[in-house]
Backbone bond lengths (Angstrom), bond angles and torsions (degrees), N, CA, C in turn:
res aa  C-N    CA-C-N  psi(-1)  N-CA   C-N-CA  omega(-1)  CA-C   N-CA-C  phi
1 X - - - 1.460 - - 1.519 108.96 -
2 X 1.205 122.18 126.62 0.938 132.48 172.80 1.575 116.89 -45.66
3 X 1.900 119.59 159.63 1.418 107.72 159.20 1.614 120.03 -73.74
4 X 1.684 132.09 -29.85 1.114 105.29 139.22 1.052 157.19 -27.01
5 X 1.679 112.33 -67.61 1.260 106.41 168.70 2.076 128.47 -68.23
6 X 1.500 80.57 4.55 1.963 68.83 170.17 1.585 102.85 -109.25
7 X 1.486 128.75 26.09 1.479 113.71 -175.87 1.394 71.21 -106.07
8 X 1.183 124.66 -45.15 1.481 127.70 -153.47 1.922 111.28 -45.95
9 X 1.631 83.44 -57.02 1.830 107.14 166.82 1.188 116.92 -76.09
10 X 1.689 144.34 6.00 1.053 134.22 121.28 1.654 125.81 -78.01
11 X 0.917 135.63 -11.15 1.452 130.34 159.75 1.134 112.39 -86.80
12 X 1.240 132.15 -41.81 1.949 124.80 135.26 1.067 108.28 -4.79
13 X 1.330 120.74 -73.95 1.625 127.73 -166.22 1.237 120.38 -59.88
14 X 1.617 102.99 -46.55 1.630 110.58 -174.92 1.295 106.65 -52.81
15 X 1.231 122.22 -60.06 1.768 150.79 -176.61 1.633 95.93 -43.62
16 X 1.078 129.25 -31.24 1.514 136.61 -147.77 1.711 94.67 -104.81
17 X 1.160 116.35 -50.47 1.611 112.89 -169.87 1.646 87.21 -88.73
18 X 1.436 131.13 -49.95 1.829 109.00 -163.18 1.592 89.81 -60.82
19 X 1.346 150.13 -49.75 1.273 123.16 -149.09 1.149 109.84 -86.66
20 X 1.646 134.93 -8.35 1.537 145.46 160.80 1.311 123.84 -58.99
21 X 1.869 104.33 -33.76 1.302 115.56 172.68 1.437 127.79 -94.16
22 X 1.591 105.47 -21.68 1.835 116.82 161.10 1.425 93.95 -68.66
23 X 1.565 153.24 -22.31 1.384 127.90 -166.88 1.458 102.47 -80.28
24 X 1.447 127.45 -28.39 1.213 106.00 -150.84 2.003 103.16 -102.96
25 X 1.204 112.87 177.12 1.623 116.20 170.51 1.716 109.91 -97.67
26 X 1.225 116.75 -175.57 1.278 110.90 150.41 1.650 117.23 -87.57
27 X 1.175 107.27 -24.66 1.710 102.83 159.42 1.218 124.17 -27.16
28 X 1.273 106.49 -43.79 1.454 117.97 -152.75 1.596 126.50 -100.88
29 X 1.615 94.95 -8.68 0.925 102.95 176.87 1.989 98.62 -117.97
30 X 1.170 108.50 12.89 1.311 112.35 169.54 1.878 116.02 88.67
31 X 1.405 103.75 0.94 1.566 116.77 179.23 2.166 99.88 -76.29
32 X 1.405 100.82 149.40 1.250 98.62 155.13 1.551 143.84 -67.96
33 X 1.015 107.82 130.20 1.877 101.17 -178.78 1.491 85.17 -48.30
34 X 1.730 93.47 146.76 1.998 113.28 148.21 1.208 115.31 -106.61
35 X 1.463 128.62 17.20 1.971 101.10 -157.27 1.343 110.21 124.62
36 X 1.502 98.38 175.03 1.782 86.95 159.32 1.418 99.99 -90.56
37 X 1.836 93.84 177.70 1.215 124.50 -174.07 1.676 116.37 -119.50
38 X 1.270 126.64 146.48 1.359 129.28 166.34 1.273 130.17 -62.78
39 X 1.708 97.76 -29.07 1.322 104.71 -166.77 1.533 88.13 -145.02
40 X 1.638 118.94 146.23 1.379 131.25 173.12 1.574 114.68 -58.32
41 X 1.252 121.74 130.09 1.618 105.97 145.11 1.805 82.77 116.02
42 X 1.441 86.74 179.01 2.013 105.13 179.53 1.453 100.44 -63.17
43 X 1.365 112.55 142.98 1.713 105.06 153.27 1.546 129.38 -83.15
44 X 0.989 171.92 -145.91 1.214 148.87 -132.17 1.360 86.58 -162.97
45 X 1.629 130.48 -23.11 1.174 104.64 156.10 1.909 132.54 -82.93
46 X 1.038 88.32 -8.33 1.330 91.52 169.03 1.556 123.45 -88.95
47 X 1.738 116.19 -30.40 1.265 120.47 142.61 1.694 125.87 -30.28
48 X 1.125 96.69 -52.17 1.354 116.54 161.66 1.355 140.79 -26.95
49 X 1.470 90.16 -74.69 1.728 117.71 164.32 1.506 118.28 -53.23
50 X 1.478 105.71 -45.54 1.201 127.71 -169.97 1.959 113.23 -56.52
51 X 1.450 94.24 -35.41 1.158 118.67 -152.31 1.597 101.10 -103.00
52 X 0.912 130.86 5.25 1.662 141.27 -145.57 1.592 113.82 1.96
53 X 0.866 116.87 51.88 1.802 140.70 142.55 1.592 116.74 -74.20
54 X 1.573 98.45 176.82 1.214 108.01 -165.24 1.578 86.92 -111.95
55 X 1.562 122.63 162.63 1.072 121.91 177.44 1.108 128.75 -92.14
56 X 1.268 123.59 -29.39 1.772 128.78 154.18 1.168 99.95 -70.27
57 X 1.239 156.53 27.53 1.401 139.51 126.69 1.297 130.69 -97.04
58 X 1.276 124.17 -27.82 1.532 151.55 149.59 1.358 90.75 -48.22
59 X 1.037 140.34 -57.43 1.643 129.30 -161.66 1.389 108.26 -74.44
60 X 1.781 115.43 -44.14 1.353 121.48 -174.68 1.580 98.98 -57.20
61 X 1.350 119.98 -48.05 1.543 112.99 -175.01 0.891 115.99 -66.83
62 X 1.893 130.64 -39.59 1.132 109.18 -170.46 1.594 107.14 -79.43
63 X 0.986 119.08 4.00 1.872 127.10 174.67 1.613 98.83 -76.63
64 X 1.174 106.77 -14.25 1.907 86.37 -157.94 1.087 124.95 85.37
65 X 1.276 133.55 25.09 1.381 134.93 -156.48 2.193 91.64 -102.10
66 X 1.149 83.42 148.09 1.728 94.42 171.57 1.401 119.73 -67.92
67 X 1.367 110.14 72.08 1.737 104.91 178.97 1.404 107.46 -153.73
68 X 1.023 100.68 124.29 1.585 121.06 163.36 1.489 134.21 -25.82
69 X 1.205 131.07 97.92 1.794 131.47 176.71 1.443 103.93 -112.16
70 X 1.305 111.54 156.70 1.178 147.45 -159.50 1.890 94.77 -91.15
71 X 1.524 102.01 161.15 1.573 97.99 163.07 1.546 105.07 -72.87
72 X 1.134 124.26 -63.41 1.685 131.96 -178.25 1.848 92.25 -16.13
73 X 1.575 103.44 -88.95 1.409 119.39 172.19 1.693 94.45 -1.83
74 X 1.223 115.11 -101.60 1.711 139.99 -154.23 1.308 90.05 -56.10
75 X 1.450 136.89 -40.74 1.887 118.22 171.13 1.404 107.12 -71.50
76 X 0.995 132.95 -23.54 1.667 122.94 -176.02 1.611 108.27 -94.42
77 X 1.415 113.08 -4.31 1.528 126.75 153.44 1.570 109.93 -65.82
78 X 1.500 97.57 -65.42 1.518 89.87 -164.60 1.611 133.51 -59.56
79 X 1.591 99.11 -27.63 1.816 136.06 169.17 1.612 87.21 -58.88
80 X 1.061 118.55 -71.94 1.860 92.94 -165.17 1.370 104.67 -85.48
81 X 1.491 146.12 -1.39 1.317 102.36 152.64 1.606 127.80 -96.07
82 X 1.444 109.70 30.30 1.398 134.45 -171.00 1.884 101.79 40.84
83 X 1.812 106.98 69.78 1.480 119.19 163.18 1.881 94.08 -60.93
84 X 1.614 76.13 156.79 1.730 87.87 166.64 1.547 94.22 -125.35
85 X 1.244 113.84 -178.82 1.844 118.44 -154.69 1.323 92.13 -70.04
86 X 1.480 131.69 -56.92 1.886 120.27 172.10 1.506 130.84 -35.91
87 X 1.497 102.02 -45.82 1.475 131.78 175.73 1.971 101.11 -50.41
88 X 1.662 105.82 -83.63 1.001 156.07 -176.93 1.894 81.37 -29.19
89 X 1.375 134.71 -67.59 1.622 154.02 -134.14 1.598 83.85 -100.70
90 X 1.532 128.10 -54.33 1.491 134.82 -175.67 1.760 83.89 -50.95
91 X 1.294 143.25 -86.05 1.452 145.76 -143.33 0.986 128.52 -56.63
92 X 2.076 105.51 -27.36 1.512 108.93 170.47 1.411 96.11 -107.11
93 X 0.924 147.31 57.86 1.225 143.27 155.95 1.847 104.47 -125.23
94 X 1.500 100.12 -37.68 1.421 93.56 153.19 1.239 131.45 -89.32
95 X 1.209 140.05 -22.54 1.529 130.98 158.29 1.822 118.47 -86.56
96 X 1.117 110.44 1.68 1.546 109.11 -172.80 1.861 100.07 -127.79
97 X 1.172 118.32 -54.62 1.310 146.19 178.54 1.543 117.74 83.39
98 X 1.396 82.44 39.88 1.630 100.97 171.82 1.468 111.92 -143.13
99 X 1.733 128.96 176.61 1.305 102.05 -170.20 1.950 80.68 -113.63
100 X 1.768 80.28 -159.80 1.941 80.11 -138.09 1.538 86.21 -95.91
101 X 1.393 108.36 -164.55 1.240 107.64 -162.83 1.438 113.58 -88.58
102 X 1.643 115.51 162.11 1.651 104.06 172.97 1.507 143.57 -51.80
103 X 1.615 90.81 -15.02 1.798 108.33 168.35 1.251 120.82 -61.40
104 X 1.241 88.18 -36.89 2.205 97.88 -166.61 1.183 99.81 -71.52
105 X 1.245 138.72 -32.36 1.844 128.46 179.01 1.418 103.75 -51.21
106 X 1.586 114.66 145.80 1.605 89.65 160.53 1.339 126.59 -91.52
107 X 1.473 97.55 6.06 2.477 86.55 170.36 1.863 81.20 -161.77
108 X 1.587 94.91 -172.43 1.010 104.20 179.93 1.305 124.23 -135.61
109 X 1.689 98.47 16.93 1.445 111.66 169.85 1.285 132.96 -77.16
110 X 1.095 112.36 169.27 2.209 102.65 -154.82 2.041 81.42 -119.80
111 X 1.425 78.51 154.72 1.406 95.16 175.03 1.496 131.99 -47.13
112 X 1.183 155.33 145.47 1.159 131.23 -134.42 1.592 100.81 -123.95
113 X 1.386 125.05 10.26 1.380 137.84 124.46 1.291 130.27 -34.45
114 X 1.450 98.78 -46.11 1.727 121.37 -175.30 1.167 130.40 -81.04
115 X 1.400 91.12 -7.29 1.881 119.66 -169.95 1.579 93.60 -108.20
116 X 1.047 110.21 -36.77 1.864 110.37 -161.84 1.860 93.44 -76.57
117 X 1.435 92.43 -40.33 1.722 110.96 -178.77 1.500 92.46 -36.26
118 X 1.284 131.66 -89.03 1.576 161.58 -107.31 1.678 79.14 -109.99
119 X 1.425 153.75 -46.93 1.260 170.75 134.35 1.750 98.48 3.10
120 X 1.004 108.50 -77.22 1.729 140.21 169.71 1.609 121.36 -48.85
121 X 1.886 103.23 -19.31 1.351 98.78 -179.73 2.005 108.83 -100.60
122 X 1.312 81.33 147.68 2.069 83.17 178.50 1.548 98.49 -62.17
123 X 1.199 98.38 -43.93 1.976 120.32 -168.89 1.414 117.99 -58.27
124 X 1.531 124.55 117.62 1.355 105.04 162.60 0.989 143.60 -37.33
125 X 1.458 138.50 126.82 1.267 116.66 179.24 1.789 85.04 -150.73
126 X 1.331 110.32 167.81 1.891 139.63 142.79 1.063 122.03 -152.34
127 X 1.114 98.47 -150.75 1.874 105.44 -162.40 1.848 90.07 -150.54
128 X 1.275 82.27 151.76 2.080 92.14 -172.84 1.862 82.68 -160.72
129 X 1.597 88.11 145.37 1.268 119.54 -177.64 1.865 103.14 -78.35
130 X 1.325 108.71 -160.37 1.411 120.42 -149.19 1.087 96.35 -90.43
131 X 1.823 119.69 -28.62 1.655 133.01 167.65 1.587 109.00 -74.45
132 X 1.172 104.04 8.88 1.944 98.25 -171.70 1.710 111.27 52.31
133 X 1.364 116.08 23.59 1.083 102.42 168.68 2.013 108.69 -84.13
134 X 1.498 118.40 161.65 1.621 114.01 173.31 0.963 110.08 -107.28
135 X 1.648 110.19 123.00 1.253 147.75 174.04 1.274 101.95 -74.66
136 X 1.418 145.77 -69.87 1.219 164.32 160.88 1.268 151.48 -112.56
137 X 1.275 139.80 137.48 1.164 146.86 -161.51 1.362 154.52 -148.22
138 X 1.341 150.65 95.06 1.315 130.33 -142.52 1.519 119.18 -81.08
139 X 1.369 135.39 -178.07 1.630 136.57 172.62 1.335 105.15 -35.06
140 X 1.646 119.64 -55.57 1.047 120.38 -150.28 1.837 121.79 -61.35
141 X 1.263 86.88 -57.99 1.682 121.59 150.19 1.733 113.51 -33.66
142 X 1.131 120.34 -55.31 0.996 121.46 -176.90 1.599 110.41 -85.41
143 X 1.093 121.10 -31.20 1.866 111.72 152.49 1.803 115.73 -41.02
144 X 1.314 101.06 -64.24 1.012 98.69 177.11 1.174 140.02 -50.73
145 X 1.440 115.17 -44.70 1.947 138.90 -172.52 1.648 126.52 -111.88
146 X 1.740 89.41 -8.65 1.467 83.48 -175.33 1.669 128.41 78.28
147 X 1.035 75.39 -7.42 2.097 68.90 -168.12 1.702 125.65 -34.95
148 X 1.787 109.43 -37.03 1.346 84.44 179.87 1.434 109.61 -101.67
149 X 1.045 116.72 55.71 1.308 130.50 173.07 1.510 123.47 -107.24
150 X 1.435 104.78 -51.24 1.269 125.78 129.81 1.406 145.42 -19.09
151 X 1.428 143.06 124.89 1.184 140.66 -178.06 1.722 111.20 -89.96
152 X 1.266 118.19 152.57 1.729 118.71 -160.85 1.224 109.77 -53.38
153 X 1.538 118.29 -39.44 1.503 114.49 -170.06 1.788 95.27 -90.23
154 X 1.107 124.17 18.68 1.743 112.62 160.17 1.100 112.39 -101.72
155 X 1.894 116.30 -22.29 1.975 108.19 177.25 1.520 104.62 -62.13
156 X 0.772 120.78 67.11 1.344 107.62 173.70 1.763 99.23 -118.98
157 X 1.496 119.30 149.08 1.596 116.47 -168.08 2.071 98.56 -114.60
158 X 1.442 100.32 0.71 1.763 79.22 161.61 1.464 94.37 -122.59
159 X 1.783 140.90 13.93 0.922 122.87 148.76 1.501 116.62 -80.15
160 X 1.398 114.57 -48.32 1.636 99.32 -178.93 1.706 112.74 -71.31
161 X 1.379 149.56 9.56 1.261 147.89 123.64 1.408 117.36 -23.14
162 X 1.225 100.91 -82.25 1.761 123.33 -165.45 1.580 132.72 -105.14
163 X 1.817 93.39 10.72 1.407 98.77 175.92 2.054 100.89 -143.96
164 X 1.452 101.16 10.02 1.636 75.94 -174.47 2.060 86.78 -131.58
165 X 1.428 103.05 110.84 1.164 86.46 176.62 1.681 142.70 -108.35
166 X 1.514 98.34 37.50 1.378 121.87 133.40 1.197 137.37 -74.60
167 X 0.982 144.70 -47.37 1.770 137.66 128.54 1.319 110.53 -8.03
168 X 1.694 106.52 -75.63 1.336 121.63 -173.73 1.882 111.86 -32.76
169 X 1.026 110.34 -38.50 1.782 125.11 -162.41 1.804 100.16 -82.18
170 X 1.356 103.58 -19.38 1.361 107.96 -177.80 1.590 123.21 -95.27
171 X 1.667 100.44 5.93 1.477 101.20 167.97 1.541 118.69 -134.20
172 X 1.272 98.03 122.69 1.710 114.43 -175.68 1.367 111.43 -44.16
173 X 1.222 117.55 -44.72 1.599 132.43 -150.63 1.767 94.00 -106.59
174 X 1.365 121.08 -5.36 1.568 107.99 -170.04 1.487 131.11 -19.30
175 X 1.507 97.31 -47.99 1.843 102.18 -178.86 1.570 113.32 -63.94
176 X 1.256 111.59 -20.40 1.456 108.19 -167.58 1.808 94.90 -93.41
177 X 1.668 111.56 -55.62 1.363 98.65 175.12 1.643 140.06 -62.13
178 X 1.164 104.11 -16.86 1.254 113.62 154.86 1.290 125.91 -53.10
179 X 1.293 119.85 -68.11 1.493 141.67 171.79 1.266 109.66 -16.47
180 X 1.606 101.96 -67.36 1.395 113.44 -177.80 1.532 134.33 -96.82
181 X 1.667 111.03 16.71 0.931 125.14 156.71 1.540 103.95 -90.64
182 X 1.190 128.15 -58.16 1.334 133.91 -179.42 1.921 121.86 -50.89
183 X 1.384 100.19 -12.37 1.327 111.65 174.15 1.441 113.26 -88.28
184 X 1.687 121.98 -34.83 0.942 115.85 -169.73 1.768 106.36 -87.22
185 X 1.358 118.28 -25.15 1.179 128.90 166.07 1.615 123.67 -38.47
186 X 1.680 91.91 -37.21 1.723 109.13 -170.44 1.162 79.81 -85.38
187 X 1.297 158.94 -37.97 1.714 146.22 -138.18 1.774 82.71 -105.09
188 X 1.399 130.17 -17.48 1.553 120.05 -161.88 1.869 83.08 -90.79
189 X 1.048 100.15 -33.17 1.817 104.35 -159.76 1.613 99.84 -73.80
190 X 1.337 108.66 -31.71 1.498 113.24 178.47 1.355 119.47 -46.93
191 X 1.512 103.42 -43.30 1.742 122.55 -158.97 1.808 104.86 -88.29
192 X 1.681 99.54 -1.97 1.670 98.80 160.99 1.236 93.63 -179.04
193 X 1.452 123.66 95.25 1.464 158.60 -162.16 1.386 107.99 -97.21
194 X 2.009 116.68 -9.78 1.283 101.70 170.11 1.624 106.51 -117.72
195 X 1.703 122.44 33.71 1.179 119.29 -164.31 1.747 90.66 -85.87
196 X 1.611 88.72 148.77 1.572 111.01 -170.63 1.641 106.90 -66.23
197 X 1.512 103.16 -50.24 1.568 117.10 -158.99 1.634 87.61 -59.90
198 X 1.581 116.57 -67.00 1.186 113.03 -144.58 1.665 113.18 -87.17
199 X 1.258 110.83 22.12 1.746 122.07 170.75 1.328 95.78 -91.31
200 X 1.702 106.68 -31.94 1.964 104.31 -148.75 1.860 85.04 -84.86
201 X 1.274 112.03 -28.40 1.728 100.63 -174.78 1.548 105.17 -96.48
202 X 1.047 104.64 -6.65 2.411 104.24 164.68 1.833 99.21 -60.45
203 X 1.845 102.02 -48.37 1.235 104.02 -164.36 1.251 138.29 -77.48
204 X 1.949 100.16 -14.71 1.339 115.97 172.31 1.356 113.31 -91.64
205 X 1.471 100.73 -12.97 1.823 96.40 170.09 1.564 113.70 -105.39
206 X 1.166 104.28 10.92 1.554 107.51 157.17 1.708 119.33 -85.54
207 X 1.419 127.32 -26.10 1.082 159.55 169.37 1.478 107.21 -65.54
208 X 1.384 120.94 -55.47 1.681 115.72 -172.56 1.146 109.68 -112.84
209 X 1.338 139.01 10.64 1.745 149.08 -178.94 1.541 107.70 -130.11
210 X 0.821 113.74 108.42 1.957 121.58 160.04 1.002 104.86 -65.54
211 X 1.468 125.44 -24.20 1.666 115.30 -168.94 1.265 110.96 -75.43
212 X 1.721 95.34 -63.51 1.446 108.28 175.23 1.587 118.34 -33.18
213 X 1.442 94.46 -78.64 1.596 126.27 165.48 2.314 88.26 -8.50
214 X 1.289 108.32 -96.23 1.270 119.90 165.18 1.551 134.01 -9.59
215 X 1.778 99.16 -60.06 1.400 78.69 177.08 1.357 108.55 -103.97
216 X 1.752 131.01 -1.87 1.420 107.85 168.43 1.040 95.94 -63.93
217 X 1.417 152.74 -46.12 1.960 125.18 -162.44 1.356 93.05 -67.60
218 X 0.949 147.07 -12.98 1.616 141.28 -177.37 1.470 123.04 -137.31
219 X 1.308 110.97 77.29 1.578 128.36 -169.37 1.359 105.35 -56.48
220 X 1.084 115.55 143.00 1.928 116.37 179.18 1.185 81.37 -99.68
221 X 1.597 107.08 -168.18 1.350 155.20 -134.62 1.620 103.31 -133.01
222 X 1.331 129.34 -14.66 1.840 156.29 -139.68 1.345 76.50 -60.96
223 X 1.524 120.82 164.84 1.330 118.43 162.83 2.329 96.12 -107.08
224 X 1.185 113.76 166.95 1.397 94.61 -173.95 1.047 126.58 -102.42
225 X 1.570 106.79 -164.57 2.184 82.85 -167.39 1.842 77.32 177.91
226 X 1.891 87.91 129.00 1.666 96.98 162.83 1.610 124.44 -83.96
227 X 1.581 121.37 13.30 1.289 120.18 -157.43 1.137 109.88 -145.62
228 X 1.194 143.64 153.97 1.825 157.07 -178.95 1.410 90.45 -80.65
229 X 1.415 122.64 130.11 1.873 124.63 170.85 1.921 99.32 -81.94
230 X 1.362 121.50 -68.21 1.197 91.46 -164.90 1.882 102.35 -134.03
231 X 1.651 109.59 132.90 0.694 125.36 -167.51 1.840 110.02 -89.58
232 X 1.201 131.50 161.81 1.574 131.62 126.35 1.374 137.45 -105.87
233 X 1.119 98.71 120.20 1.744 102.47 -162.60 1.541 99.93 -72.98
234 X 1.473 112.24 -168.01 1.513 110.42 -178.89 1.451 110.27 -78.06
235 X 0.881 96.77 -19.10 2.416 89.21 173.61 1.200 107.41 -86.97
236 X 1.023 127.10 14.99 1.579 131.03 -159.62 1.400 135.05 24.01
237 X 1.639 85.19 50.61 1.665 95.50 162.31 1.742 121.21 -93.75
238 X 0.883 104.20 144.92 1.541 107.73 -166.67 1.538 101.07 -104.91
239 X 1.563 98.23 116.53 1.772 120.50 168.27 1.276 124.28 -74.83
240 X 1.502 148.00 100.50 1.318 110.61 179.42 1.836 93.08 -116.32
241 X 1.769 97.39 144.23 1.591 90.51 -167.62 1.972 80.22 -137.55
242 X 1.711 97.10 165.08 1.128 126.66 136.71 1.437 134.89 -67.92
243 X 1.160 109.84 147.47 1.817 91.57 178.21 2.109 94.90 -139.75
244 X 1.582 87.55 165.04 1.436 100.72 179.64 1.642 100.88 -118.17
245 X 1.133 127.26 154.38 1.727 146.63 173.05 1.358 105.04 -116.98
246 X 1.796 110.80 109.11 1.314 112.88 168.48 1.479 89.18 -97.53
247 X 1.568 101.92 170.12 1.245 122.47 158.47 1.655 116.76 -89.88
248 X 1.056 129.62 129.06 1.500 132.13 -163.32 1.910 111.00 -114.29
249 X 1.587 103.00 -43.55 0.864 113.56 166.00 1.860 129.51 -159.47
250 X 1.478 117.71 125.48 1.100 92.64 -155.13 1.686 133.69 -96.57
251 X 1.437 91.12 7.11 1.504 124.08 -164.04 1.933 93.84 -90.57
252 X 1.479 111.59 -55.47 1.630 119.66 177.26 1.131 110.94 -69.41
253 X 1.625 123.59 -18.85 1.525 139.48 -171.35 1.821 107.54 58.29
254 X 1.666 90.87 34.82 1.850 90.02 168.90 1.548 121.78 -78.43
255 X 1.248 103.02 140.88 1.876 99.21 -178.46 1.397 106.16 -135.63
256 X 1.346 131.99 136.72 1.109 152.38 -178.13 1.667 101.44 -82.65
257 X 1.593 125.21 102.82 1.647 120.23 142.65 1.088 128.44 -73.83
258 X 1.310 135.43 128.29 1.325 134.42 178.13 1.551 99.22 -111.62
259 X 1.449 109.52 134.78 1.501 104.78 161.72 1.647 111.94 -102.82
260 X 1.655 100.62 161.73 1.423 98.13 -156.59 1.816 78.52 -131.28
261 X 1.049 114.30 143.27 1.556 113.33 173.09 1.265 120.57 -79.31
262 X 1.263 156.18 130.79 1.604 157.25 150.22 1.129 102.26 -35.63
263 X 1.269 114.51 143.88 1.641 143.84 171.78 1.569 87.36 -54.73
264 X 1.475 146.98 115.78 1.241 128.35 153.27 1.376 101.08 140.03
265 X 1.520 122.42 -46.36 1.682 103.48 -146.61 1.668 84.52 -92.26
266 X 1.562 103.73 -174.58 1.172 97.07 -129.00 1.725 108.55 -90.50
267 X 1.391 131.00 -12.82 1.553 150.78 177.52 1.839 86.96 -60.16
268 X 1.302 107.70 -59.47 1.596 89.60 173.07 1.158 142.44 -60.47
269 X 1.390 91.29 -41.02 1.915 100.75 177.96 1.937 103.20 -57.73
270 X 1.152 88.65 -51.98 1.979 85.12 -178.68 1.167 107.98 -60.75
271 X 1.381 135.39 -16.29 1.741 107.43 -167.37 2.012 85.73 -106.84
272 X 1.463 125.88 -31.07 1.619 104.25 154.21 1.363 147.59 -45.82
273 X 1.594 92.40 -43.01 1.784 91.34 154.47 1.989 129.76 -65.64
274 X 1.320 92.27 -25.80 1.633 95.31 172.94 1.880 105.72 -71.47
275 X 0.868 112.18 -48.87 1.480 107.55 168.19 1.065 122.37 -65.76
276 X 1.349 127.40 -40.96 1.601 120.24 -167.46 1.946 108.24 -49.44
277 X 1.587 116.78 147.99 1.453 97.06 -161.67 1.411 95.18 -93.94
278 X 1.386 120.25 168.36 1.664 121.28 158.22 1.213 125.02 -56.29
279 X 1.237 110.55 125.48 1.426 113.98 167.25 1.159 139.29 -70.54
280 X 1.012 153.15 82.89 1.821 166.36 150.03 1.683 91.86 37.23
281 X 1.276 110.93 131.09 2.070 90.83 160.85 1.877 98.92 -118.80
């Protein structure tokens, strides 16, 4: 980044916290009125307070000044000027240039449009955060994967790959779907290379996977892919599908996979022959 473009994204910033802090009262943040005021909104020492910072540093940042904050710092920013998760993702992307961590959201539930959406589809589909862990999911999905069967820290889709090897036994193609799930993961990790969650789960699946372990020191060539190609369900029929990646949300970085079945494997072929009509003799 240029030295332009970082004065530019510090006066971004400045502009970004004074007009966050002219919106609010002390009402609102639960401080007592004093009087009138000169100027609208919290003063920056009470931002301050709010925020458990120091106040010549709170000031240097909100000036734009060239100095370094902590994540802690930038969450105890966003808590006193009551950020919301868009707000909250806008601030570290301008002072960090990455978005913030999975804690700072306050939930991780998807809009309930998005649920009725995925509700409505025959097709598997969910939605998984920026860690690929699953947030949500419909029937269909859950035939397939189990999820609520599962405990929160097991939805995860590069832990059940490379650390659960019952799953593992249920895919024909593993080496290939892996590959290219695990490639696109590295291209997700790229786009915020200092996120907390998803270093701490690179490192625990470097620890319980040789594979993993293996091919992150040695990146293939894979082309990428948000979806498992071919599954076995519990009768052991084998699914092999396409899948599509909506965007769900872009601030939580939630995305909806849908799997779509291939012309051929075999959940399709049986429900085409149930339709196909009789023929006249």
């Amino acid at each position: 980044m240029t030295g332009h473009n970082l004065a530019r994204t510090r006066s971004d910033l400045a502009a970004f916290l004074v007009r966050q802090r002219n919106r609010l009262t002390p009402a609102d943040v639960g401080l007592p009125s004093t009087g009138r005021r000169r100027t609208p909104g919290l003063r920056r020492e009470e931002v301050a307070m709010l925020a458990g910072v120091g106040l010549t540093w709170y000031t240097w940042f909100e000036q734009g000044r060239d100095i370094d904050v902590s994540e802690s710092f930038l969450l105890g920013v966003a808590s006193a000027l009551r950020l919301d998760d868009a707000e909250c993702c806008h601030l570290f992307l301008l002072a960090h240039r990455r978005p913030p961590p999975v804690e700072a959201y306050r939930e991780q539930a998807i809009p309930a449009l998005v649920q009725t959406l995925m509700d409505e589809m025959a097709r598997p589909a969910y939605v998984m955060n920026l860690r690929w862990d699953v947030v949500a999911w419909n029937a269909a999905a859950d035939t397939l994967f189990g999820f609520a069967a599962r405990q929160p820290g097991e939805r995860n889709m590069m832990s059940l790959l490379f650390a659960d090897p019952a799953f593992r036994r249920r895919l024909p193609d593993w080496r290939q779907d892996a590959a290219r799930l695990l490639a696109q993961f590295r291209c997700d990790l790229a786009g915020a290379p200092e996120h907390p969650a998803m270093l701490e789960l690179v490192e625990a699946l470097r620890k319980l996977s040789p594979d993993f372990r293996r091919w992150w020191e040695q990146p293939s060539l894979e082309a990428y892919g948000y979806g498992i190609g071919t599954i076995v369900d519990a009768d052991s029929n084998h699914g092999t599908y396409d899948h599509a990646m909506l965007l769900v949300d872009e601030h939580r970085h939630l995305r909806m996979v849908a799997y779509l079945e291939k012309m051929g494997s075999g959940s399709f072929v049986r429900r085409s022959r149930r339709l196909r009509p009789q023929r006249d003799e």
